[in-house]
C-alpha positions in Angstrom: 0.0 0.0 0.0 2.2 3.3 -0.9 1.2 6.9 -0.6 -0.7 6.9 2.7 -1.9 10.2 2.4 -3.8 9.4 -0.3 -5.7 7.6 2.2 -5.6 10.2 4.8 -7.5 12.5 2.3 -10.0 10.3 1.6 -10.8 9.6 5.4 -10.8 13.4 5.9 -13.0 13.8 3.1 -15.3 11.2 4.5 -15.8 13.0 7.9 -16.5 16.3 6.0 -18.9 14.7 4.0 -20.8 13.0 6.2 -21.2 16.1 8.7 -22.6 18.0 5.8 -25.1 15.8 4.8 -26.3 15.4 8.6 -26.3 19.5 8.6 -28.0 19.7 5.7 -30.8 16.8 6.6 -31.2 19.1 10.3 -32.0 22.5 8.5 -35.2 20.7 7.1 -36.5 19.3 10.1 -38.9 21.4 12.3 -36.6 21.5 15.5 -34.5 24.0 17.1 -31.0 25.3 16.7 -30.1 23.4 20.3 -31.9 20.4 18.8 -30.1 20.2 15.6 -26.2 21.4 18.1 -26.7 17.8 19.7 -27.1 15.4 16.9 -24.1 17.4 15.5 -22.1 16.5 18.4 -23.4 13.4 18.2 -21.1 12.5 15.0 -17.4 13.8 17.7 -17.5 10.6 19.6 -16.6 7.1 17.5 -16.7 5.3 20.3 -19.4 2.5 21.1 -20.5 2.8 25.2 -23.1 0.3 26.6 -24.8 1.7 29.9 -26.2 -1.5 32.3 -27.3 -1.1 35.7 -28.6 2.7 36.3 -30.2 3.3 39.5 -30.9 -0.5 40.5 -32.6 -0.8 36.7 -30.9 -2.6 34.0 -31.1 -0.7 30.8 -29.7 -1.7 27.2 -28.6 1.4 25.3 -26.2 2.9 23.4 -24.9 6.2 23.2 -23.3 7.9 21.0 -24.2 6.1 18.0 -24.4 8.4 15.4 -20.3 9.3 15.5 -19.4 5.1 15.6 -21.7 4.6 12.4 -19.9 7.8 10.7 -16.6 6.6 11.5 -17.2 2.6 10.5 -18.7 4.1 7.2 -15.8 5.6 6.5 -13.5 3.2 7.1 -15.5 1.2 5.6 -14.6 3.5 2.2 -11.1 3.1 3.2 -10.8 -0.7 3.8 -12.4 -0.8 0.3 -9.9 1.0 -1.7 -6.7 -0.2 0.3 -8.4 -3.8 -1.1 -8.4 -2.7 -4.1 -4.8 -2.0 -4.0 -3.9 -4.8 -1.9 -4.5 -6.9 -4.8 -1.4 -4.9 -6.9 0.8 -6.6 -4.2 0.1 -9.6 -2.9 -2.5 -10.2 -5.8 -5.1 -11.2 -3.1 -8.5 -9.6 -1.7 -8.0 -8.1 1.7 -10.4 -10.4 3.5 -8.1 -13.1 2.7 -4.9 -11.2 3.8 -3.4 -12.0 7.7 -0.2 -10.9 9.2 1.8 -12.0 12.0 -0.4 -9.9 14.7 -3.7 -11.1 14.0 -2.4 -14.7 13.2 -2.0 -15.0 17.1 -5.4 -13.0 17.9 -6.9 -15.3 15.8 -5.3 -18.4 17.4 -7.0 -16.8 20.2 -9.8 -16.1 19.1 -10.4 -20.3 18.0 -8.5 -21.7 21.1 -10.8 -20.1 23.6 -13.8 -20.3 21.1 -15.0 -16.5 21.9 -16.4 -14.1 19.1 -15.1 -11.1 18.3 -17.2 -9.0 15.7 -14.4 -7.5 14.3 -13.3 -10.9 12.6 -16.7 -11.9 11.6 -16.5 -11.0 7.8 -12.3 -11.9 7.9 -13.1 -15.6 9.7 -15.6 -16.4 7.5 -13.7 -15.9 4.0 -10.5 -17.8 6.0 -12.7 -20.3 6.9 -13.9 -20.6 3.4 -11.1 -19.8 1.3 -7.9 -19.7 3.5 -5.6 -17.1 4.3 -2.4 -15.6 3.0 0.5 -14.7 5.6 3.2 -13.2 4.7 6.0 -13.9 7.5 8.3 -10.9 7.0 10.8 -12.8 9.9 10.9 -15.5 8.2 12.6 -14.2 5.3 9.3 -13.3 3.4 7.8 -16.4 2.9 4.2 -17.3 2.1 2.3 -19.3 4.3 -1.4 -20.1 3.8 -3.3 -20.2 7.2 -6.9 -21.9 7.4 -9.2 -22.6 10.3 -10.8 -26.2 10.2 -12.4 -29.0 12.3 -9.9 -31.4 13.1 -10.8 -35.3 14.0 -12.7 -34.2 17.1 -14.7 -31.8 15.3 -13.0 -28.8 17.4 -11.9 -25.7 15.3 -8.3 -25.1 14.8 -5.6 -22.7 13.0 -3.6 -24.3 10.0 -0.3 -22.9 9.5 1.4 -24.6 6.1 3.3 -23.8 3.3 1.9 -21.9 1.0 3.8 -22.7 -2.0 2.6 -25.9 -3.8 -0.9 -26.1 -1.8 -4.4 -26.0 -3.2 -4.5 -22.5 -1.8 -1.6 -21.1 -4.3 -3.4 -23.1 -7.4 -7.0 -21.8 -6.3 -6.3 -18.3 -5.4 -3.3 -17.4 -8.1 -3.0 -19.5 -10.5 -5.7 -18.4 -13.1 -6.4 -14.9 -13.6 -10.0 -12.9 -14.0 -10.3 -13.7 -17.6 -9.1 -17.4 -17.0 -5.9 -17.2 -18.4 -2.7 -18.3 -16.4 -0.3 -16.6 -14.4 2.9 -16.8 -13.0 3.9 -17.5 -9.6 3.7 -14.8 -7.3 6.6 -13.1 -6.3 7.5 -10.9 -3.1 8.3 -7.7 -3.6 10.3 -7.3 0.0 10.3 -3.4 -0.3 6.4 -2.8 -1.4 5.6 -5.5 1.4 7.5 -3.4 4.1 6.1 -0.3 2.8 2.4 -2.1 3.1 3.0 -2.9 6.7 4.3 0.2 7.6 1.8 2.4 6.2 -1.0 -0.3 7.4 -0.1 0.4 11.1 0.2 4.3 10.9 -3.0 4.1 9.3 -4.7 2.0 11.8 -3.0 4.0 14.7 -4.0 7.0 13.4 -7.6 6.6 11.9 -9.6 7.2 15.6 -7.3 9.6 16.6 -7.7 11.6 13.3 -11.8 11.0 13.8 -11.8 12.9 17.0 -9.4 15.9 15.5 -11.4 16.2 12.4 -14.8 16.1 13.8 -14.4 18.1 16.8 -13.2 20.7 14.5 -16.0 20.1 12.0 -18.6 20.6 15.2 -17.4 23.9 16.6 -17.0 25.1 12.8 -21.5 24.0 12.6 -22.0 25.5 16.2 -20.9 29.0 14.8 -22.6 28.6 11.3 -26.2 27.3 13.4 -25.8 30.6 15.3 -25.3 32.6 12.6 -28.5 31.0 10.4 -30.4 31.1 13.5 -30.1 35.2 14.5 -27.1 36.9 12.6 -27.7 40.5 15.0 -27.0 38.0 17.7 -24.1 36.3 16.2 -22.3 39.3 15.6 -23.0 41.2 18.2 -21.7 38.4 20.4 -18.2 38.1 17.9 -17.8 41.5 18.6 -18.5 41.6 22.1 -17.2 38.7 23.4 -14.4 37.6 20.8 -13.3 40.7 19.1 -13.5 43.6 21.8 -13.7 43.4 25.6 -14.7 45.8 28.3 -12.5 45.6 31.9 -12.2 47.8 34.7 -14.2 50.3 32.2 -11.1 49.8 29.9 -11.6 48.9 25.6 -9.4 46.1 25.1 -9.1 44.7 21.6 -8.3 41.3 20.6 -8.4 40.9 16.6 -6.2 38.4 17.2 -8.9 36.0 18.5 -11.2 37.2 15.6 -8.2 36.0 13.1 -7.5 32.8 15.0 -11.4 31.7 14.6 -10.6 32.5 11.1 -7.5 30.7 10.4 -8.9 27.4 12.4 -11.8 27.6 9.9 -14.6 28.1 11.4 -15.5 31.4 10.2 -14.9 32.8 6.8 -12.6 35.5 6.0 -15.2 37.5 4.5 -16.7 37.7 7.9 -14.1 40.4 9.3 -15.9 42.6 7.2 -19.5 42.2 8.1 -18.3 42.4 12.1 -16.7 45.8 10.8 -20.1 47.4 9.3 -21.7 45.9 12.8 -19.3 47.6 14.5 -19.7 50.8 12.7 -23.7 51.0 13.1 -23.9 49.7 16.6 -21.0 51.3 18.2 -19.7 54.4 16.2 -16.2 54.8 16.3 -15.8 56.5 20.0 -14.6 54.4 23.0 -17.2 55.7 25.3 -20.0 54.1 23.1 -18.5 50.7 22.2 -18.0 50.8 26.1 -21.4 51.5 26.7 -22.8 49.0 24.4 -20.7 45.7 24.8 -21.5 46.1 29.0 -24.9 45.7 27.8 -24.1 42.9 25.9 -25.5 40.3 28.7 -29.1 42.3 28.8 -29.3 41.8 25.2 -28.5 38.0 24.8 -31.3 37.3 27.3 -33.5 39.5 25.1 -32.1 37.6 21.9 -32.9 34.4 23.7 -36.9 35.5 24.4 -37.0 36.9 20.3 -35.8 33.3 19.3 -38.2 31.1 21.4 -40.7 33.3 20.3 -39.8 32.8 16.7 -39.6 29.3 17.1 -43.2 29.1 18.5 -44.7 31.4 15.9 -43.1 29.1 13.3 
């Protein structure tokens, strides 16, 4: 598998997509703004938790769904297209494929005859088909690995040369359009490179979920509050973000302004409207931006009555 970052992009891509497609689903259904702010924080967490026992009552529910289906699409997307390369170097489907790590979590995995979700689809194609390992320790050879009954009807892991076995004739010797082929070859470099870039990938892929979307859901939480009351998004940006009143001081901070810009989750174009709001609202005298961001917390509570008024009358 070379060029990981193609597959970085795509998994970035994935995240963006899918939080736009939940954003723009939410804007067409008849709930609020704070409604609509917790399903979109719904898609941060890709993690999976199970709640039991709650005040003496057993309950079966899980949280956080929403951001574990996101994720295991996408890596769904991303398992698909490393497959599809996968077969350019060992010239076998991923599902088929085993290294030296999940050999021994699958010996496991039969010897104490557990289940393990993650290896449903992999164990039943190994089962089926066989596996390929490729033992980079052992001077790159191939080995085919299967699990079986043996004479006591008990499942076990096969570990055998791979060369010379049904396995090699079945999986590689006859290509898509039935023609033959050569015996496979090991490219030592490509398969190094494939293991390399395998376990950055895996390492990285949750980690880069949480980065991404947590990013993606403060960028929504400001572009919700602008669609919902714009007076109320600016005037807050430039009360609360852009200029500051203490000790009956002015304090400006366009730095913070710039820095919500840079991170992305305003546009540029922005610093001009909070300039002309600035201008209408304030004037250009200290005295009255002084006067009107200390009544900055008497207007949100009024911009909070408008907006549940709004959202009745709707």
């Amino acid at each position: 598998m070379e060029g990981i970052r193609k597959y970085a992009e795509i998994y970035k891509n994935g995240i963006h997509l899918g939080f736009a497609n939940l954003y723009n689903d939410l804007k067409k259904e008849d709930i609020s703004n704070n409604d609509r702010l917790k399903k979109i924080k719904g898609l941060v967490d890709n993690n999976l938790y199970h709640i039991g026992k709650v005040g003496g009552v057993v309950r079966k529910k899980w949280i956080n769904k929403q951001g574990y289906i996101l994720s295991k699409q996408i890596e769904y997307i991303i398992w698909n297209k490393i497959n599809e390369d996968n077969h350019k170097i060992f010239g076998i489907g991923w599902d088929n494929f085993i290294d030296t790590s999940e050999l021994k979590e699958l010996i496991v995995l039969i010897n104490k005859r557990t289940k393990n979700k993650k290896w449903d689809a992999k164990l039943r194609r190994i089962e089926k088909d066989g596996g390929l390992l490729v033992d980079v320790e052992d001077n790159f050879k191939y080995k085919k690995v299967s699990v079986r009954k043996n004479r006591d009807k008990v499942k076990e892991v096969i570990v055998e040369d791979y060369f010379g076995s049904d396995f090699e004739k079945k999986m590689f010797n006859v290509d898509v359009d039935g023609k033959k082929i050569k015996r496979l070859k090991v490219n030592k470099d490509k398969v190094l490179i494939f293991y390399r870039d395998r376990r950055k990938l895996l390492s990285n892929m949750n980690e880069s979920y949480l980065k991404i979307s947590r990013w993606l859901n403060k960028k929504y939480e400001y572009k919700l509050e602008l669609d919902n009351n714009s007076s109320s998004f600016l005037d807050r940006v430039c009360c609360t973000v852009y200029y500051e009143v203490n000790d009956g001081k002015l304090l400006v901070y366009s730095s913070r302004l710039q820095d919500m810009i840079n991170r992305g989750y305003i546009s540029s174009g922005l610093c001009n409207v909070v300039a002309m709001f600035k201008r209408n609202v304030m004037g250009d005298s200290d005295e009255k931006m002084i006067e009107w961001i200390s009544g900055y917390n008497k207007r949100k509570v009024e911009y909070d009555k408008e907006y549940e008024v709004r959202k009745v009358l709707k």
